[in-house]
Steps between C-alpha positions, in 0.01 A plus 500: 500500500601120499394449161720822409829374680451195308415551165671865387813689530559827652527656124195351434324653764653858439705488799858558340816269344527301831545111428317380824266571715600606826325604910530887393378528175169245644471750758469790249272272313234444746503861602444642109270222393313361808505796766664234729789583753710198625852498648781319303471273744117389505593503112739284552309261754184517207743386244620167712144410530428510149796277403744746424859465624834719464685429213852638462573629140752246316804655344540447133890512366535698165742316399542162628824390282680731695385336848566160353879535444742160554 
């Protein structure tokens, strides 16, 4: 699973057009592939102790000329 959430992309794992990975879609994971029931939570609590942390998505202007104006 940790070699998974590091390495691939959702698409790439046939899981959908979502850019990141995310405590639902791991849950759904582990129950399909593994037979393995956690709560978001202990999901959450497994991820920590493996290294990962939350990351807020950054916002990407379209067009930045417009945002640079004097």
């Amino acid at each position: 699973m940790r070699k998974m959430l590091e390495e691939s992309t959702l698409a790439d794992e046939g899981y959908g057009i979502e850019t990141c990975w995310n405590t639902r879609i791991i849950q759904h994971v582990l129950e399909e592939k593994f037979s393995v029931t956690m709560s978001r939570g202990g999901i959450c609590d497994m991820l920590h102790r493996w290294g990962f942390r939350y990351t807020r998505p950054m916002r990407i202007l379209k067009n930045k000329k417009s945002f640079n104006r004097k």
